[in-house]
C-alpha positions in Angstrom: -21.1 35.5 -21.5 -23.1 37.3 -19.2 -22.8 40.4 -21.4 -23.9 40.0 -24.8 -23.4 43.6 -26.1 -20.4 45.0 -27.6 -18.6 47.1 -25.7 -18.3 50.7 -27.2 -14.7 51.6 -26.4 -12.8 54.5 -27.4 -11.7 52.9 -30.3 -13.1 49.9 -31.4 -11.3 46.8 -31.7 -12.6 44.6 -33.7 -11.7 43.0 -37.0 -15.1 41.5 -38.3 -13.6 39.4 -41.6 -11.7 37.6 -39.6 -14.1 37.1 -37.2 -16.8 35.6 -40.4 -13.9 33.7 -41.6 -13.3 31.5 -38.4 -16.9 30.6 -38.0 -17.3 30.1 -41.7 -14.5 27.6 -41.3 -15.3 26.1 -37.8 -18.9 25.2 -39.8 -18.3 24.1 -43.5 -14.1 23.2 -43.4 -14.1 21.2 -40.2 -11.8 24.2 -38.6 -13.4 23.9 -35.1 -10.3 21.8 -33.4 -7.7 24.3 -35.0 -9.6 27.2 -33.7 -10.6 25.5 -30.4 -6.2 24.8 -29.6 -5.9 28.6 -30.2 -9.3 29.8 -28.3 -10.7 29.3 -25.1 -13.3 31.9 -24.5 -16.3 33.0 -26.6 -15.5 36.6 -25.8 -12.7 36.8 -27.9 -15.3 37.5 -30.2 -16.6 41.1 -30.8 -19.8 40.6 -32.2 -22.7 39.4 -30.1 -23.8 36.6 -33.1 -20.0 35.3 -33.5 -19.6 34.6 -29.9 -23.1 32.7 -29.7 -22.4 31.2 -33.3 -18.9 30.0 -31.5 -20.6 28.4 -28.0 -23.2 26.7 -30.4 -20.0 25.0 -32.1 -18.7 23.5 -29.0 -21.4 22.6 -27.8 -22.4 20.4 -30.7 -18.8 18.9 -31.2 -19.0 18.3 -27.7 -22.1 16.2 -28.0 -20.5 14.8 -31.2 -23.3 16.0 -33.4 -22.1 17.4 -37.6 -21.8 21.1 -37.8 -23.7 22.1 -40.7 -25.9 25.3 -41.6 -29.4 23.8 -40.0 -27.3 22.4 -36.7 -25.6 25.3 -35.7 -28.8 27.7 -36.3 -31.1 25.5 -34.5 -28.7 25.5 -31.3 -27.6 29.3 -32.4 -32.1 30.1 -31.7 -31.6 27.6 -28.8 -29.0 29.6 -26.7 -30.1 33.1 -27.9 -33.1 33.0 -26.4 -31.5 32.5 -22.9 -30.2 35.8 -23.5 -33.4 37.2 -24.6 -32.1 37.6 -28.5 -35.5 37.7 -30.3 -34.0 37.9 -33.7 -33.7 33.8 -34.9 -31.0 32.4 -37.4 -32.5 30.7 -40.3 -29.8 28.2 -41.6 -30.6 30.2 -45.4 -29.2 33.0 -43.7 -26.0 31.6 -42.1 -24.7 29.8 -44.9 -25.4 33.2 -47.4 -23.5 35.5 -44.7 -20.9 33.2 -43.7 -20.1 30.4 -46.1 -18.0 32.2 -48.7 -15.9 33.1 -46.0 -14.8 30.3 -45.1 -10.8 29.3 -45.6 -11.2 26.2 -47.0 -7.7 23.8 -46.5 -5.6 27.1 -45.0 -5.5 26.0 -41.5 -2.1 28.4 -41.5 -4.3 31.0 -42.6 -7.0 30.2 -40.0 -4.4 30.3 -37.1 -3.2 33.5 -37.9 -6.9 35.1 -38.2 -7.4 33.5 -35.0 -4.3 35.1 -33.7 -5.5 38.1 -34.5 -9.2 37.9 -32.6 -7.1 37.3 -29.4 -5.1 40.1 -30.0 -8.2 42.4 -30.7 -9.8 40.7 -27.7 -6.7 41.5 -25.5 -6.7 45.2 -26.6 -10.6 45.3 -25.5 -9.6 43.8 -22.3 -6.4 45.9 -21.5 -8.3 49.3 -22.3 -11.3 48.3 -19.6 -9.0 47.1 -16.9 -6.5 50.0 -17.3 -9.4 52.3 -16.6 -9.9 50.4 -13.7 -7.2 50.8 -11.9 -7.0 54.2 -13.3 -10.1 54.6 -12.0 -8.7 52.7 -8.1 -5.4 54.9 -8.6 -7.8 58.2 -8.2 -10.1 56.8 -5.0 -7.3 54.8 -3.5 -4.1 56.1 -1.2 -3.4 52.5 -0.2 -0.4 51.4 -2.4 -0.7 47.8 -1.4 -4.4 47.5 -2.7 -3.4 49.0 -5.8 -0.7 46.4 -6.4 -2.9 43.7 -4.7 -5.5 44.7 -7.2 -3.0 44.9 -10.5 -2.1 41.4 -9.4 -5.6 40.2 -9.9 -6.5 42.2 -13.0 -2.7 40.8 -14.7 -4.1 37.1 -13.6 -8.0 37.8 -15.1 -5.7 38.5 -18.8 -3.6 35.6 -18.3 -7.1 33.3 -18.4 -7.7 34.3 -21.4 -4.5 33.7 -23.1 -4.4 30.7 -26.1 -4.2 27.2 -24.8 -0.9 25.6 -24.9 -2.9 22.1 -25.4 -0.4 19.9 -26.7 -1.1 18.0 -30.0 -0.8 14.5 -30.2 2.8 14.6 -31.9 4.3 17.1 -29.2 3.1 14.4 -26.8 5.2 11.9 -28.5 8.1 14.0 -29.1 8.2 14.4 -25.3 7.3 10.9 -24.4 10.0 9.8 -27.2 12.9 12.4 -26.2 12.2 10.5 -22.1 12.3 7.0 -22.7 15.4 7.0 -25.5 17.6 10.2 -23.8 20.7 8.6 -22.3 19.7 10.7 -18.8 16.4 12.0 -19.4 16.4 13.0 -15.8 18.6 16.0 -13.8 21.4 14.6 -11.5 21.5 16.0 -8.1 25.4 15.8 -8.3 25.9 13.7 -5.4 26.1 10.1 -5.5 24.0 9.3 -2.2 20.9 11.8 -3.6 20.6 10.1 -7.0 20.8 6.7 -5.2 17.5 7.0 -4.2 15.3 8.8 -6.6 17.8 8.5 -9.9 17.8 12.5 -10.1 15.1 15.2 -10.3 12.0 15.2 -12.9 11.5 17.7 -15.4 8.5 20.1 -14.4 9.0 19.2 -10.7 10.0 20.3 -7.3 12.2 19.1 -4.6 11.8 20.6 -0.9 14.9 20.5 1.1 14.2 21.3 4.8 16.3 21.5 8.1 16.8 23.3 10.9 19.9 26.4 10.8 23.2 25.2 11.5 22.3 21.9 9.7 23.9 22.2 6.8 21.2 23.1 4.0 23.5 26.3 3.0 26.3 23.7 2.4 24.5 21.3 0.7 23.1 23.4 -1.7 26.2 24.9 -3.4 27.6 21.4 -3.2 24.9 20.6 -5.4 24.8 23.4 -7.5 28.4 22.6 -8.2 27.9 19.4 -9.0 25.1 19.8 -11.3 27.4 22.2 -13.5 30.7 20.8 -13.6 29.7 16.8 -14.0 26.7 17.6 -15.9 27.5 20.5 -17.4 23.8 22.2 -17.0 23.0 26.0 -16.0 21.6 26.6 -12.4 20.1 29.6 -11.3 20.6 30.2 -7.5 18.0 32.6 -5.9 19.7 33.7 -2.4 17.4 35.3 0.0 19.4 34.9 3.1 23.3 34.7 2.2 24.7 37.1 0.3 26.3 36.1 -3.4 29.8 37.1 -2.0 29.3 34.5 0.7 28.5 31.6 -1.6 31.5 32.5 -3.5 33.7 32.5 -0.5 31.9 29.0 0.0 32.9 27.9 -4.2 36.5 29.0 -3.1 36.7 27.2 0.1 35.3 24.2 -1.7 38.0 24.0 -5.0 41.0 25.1 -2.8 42.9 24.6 0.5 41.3 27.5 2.2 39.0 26.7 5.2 36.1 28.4 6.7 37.9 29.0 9.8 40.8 30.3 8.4 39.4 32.8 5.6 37.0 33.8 8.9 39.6 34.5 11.5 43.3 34.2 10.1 44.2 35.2 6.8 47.3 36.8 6.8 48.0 39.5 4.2 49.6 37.5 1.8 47.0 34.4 1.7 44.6 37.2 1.7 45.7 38.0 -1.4 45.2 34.5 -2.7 41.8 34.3 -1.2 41.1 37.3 -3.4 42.5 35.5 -6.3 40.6 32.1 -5.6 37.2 34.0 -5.3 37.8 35.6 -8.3 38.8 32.9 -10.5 35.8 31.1 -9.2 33.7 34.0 -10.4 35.3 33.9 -14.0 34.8 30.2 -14.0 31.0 30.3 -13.3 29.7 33.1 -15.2 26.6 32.0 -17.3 26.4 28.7 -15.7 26.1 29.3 -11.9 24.2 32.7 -11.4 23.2 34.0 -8.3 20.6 36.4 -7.6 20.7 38.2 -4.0 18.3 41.3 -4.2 14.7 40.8 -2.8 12.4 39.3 -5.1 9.4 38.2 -5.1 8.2 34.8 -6.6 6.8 36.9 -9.7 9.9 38.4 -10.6 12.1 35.3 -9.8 9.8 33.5 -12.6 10.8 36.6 -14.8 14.6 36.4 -14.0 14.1 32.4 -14.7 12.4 33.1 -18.0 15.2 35.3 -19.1 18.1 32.8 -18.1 17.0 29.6 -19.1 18.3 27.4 -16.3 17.9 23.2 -16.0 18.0 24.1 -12.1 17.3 26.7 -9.7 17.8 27.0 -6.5 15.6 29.1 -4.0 16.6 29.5 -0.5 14.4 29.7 1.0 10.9 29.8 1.3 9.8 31.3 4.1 11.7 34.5 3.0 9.6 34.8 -0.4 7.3 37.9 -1.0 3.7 37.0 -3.3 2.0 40.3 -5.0 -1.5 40.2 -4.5 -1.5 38.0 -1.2 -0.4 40.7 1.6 -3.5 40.5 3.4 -3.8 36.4 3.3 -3.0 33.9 5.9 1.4 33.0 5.7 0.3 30.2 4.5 -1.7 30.3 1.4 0.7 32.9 0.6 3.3 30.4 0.5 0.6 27.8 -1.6 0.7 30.8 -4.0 4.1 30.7 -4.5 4.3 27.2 -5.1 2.0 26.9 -7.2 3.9 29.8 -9.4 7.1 27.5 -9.0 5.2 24.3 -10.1 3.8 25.9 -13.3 7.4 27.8 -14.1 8.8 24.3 -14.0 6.4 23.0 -16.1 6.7 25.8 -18.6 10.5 26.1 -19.1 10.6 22.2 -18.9 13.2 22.5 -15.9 13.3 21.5 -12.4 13.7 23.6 -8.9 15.2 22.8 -5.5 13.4 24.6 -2.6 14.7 25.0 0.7 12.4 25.5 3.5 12.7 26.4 7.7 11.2 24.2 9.8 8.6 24.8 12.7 9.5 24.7 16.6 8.0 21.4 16.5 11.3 19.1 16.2 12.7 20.7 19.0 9.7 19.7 21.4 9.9 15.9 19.8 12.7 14.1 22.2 11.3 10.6 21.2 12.1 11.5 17.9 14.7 14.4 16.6 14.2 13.5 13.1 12.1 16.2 11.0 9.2 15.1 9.1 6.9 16.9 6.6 4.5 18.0 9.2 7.8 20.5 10.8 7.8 22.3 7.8 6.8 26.0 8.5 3.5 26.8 7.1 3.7 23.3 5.3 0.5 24.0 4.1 0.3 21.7 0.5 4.2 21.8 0.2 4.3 18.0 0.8 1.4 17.6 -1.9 2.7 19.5 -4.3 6.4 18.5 -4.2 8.3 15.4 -5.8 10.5 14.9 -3.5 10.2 16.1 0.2 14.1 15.9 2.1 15.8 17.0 5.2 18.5 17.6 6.3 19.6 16.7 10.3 22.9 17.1 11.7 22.8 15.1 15.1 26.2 16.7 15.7 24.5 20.1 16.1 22.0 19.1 18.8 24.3 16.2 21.1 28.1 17.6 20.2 30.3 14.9 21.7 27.6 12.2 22.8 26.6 12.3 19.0 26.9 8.4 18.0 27.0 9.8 14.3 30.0 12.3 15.1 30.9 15.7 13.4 31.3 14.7 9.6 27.9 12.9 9.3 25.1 14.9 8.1 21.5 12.5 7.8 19.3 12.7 4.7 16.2 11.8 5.3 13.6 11.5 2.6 10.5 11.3 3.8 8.8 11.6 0.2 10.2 10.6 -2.8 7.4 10.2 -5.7 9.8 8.0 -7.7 12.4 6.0 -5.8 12.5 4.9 -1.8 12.3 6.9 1.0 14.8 6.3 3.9 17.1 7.9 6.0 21.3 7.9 4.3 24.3 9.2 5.6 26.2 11.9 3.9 30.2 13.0 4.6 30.3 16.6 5.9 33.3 18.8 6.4 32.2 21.9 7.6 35.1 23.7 7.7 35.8 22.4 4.0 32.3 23.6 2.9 32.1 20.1 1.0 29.7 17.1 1.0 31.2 13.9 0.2 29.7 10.8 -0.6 30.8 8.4 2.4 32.1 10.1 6.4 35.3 8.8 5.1 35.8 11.2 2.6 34.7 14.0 5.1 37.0 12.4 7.4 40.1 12.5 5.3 39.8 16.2 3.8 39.1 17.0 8.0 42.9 15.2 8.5 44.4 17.0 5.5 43.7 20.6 7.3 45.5 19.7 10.5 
């Protein structure tokens, strides 16, 4: 409130009944919590008095004193003359120009006039910061500034928005809907992975990391399968390095009697044909419940795309590959923070949960003593261990010894070093590579390896 004079603006936007009618009813109808759900920010008010009038409210239901006529002007004289405002309030005064304004019992009524103050207030704001970058737009050839500097000006607005403060019977719808739904949490789809942690929260993250050629591709399709055929629930699968045709080819391979060798190196014309057939059916099959994204993106856009399909899960891999507006010219890894934090506030807001896939650092090659990854070999780990629920990796000890492996070719390691609500560990999954599946036990990865030869 460093400014205390109206802005004169092309066109004014203001609407100064409702304005008397809140503060009327913040002061003589006890409307002050209503308006203070809906309202963050004195400025959403357009007249110097309102706003001041407003900040004396808080203030005084903060200190848990009665709002009446002689409280309000005595703090309203109090703050004014911080701002050099000469001109006192005498409480006579406030309650003739206010009090038959106020709404009375129409709280509905009082929302929607307050609803109409931000609105006014967002028109204000939109007009001065389209001017500036109108203004940046005319001095500036540097496209990436320009976007760098809409980024910022888009995030300023969003501060201003309503509050979505919860009342105290959404809490208990939520809390409620938890404790008595039959699976209140999302499956990952694979036995072993719900062993430990009973599923993924709500409004959280999982970060699954591992080395290439150790089998992060495979396990994510495996569980994005899963998660919609046994649980019947809509992923979302953001693919920044494989194209969609690839993970199709890998949904094929999975449901059929294809293999990754064979669709790679020896279909003949005729199984060709059913290859084709296979990938399309698996196309058909997974519209609107499986969709894939494959052109770049950045995280703001992916939140967009989210937004508009309404997923339980999506999938993002990976990390390291993700673009953030506005962060060009800041260090890799508060870039990647940034991006997190856009995931961990998308998850919140749709009420859904995200698996992450991440690279890992050169470190774990240079750690002979001990080849399994930890959170610290996460590249530009930065608060990705912090902010996550779960932190997972995947290590294939196949990869790195080949024959002198003690775990052999169809056993892939999870090892979760965080989980925020089970036990961390290290478990052994069945892999069949050239199946593009992950079973439950190496015995199952073992049997679907005999039924290709």
């Amino acid at each position: 409130m460093s400014n205390l004079k109206a802005h004169k603006l092309e066109t004014d936007y203001c609407n100064e009944p409702a304005e008397l009618s809140v503060i009327a009813t913040c002061i003589w109808n006890d409307g002050l919590d209503m308006v203070s759900s809906l309202i963050n920010d004195p400025k959403v008010f357009y007249m110097p008095r309102n706003r001041l009038l407003f900040q004396s409210c808080i203030e005084l239901k903060r200190e848990n004193v009665p709002l009446d006529a002689i409280t309000v002007s005595d703090r309203y004289n109090k703050i004014s003359k911080r701002y050099d405002i000469d001109k006192e309030l005498a409480p006579d005064r406030l309650t003739m120009t206010y009090r038959h304004k106020a709404l009375g019992t129409d709280m509905e009524k009082l929302k929607h006039y307050s609803k109409i103050l931000i609105s006014t207030m967002l028109q204000r704001v939109l007009e001065r910061k389209t001017t500036e970058l109108h203004a940046l737009s005319r001095t500036s050839n540097d496209p990436t500034e320009m976007l760098a500097h809409a980024h910022h000006l888009v995030n300023d607005i969003s501060t201003i928005l309503p509050s979505k403060h919860a009342t105290k019977q959404e809490n208990l719808d939520k809390v409620r809907k938890l404790i008595f739904s039959e699976n209140p949490y999302i499956p990952f789809g694979i036995g072993i992975y719900n062993a430990f942690a009973g599923g993924m929260t709500r409004g959280e993250f999982t970060v699954l990391g591992g080395r290439p050629g150790h089998g992060k591709t495979t396990q994510i399709i495996n569980i994005g399968k899963s998660i919609v055929d046994k649980h019947n629930l809509k992923v979302m699968v953001v693919n920044r390095e494989m194209s969609n045709q690839q993970m199709f080819f890998k949904l094929a391979i999975i449901e059929s009697d294809f293999t990754q060798e064979e669709v790679r190196k020896s279909l003949t014309p005729e199984r060709r044909k059913q290859f084709y057939k296979e990938v399309e059916r698996v196309i058909e099959k997974y519209e609107n419940r499986l969709i894939m994204f494959d052109n770049p993106m950045d995280v703001y856009t992916t939140a967009g795309m989210a937004r508009q399909v309404k997923p339980d899960v999506i999938i993002d891999d990976y990390i390291q590959l993700w673009s953030v507006p506005g962060t060009m010219h800041q260090d890799r890894r508060l870039q990647i923070e940034e991006g997190l934090k856009v995931y961990k506030n998308l998850c919140k807001e749709l009420d859904i949960s995200a698996i992450l896939c991440s690279q890992l650092n050169r470190n774990v090659e240079q750690r002979f003593d001990n080849p399994y990854p930890q959170p610290s070999d996460l590249a530009e780990a930065g608060t990705i261990e912090q902010m996550a629920e779960n932190v997972l990796f995947t290590f294939y000890d196949y990869k790195l010894n080949h024959d002198d492996s003690d775990k052999g070719p169809n056993c892939l390691e999870l090892v979760c070093s965080k989980v925020r609500n089970g036990t961390s560990g290290i478990y052994d999954l069945g892999f069949s590579g050239n199946n593009c599946k992950i079973t439950d036990t190496v015995e199952q990865a073992l049997k679907l390896e005999a039924q290709n030869v």
